[in-house]
C-alpha positions, 0 to 999 in steps of 0.5 A: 500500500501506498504510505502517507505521513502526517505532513503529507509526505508520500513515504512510499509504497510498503507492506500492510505491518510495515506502515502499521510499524511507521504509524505505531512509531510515531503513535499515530493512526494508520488510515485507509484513504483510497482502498480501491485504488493500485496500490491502496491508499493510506495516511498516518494521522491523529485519527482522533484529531481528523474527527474533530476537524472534520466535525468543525467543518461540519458545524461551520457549514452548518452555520452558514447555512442558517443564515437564510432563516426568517428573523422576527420583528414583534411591533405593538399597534400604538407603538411611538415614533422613536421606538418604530425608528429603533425598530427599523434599525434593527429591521435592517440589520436583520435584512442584512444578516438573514435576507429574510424578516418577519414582522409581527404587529401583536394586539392585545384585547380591545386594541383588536377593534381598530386594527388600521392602526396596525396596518398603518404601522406596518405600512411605514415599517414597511416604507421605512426599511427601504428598498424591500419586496414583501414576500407575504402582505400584511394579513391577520393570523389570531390577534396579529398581523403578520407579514414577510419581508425580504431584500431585494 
């Protein structure tokens, strides 16, 4: 079989008990890489330290994955201009990290018999993001209003 050391250096082509002797040398692990291959290939390596790389990799994959899942935003239906301007700051930067926002106007009781109020505030978070396509238009699902915002 064709030997490998931990450096990546091609040590040569040696018998199965002679590479088990090199890595037991250097007390590391003899692995198989490529067994279908003439001469098979193997790697002398840290195979604890090899599972651990590759489930890093594995994890950082899987964060970058994540970024395109949805954020959500919650506004009330009186909320003060400051506070919405607070709001579409953080809106933004949600856009930016996600491409994805959610924006939830919750009502709480009797807040519910004037619901223009919540579509008036959702129109100028809205307006106020910037250039953004809605996704889903703002509709009631129970006692909020909800719609989907991403970025063009």
């Amino acid at each position: 079989m064709r030997v490998i050391d931990h450096e990546g250096k091609l040590i040569g082509v040696l018998s199965k008990e002679e590479a088990l002797q090199k890595a037991h040398e250097t007390q590391m692990d003899l692995v198989e890489i490529a067994p279908r291959a003439v001469p098979p290939v193997a790697k002398i390596i840290d195979f604890n330290r090899f599972l651990y790389q590759l489930n890093k990799k594995k994890r950082k994959s899987s964060k970058a994955g994540r970024s395109g899942e949805t954020k959500e935003m919650w506004l009330t239906p009186f909320i003060a201009e400051h506070d919405l301007a607070a709001r579409v700051a953080r809106g933004k930067e949600l856009l930016k990290e996600s491409g994805k926002l959610k924006a939830v106007i919750r009502f709480r009781r009797r807040q519910l018999s004037r619901r223009e109020f919540g579509f008036k505030v959702m129109e100028k978070f809205i307006q106020e993001l910037g250039e953004v396509s809605i996704e889903k238009a703002p509709h009631f699902e129970g006692m909020s209003l909800v719609a989907t915002i991403t970025k063009k």
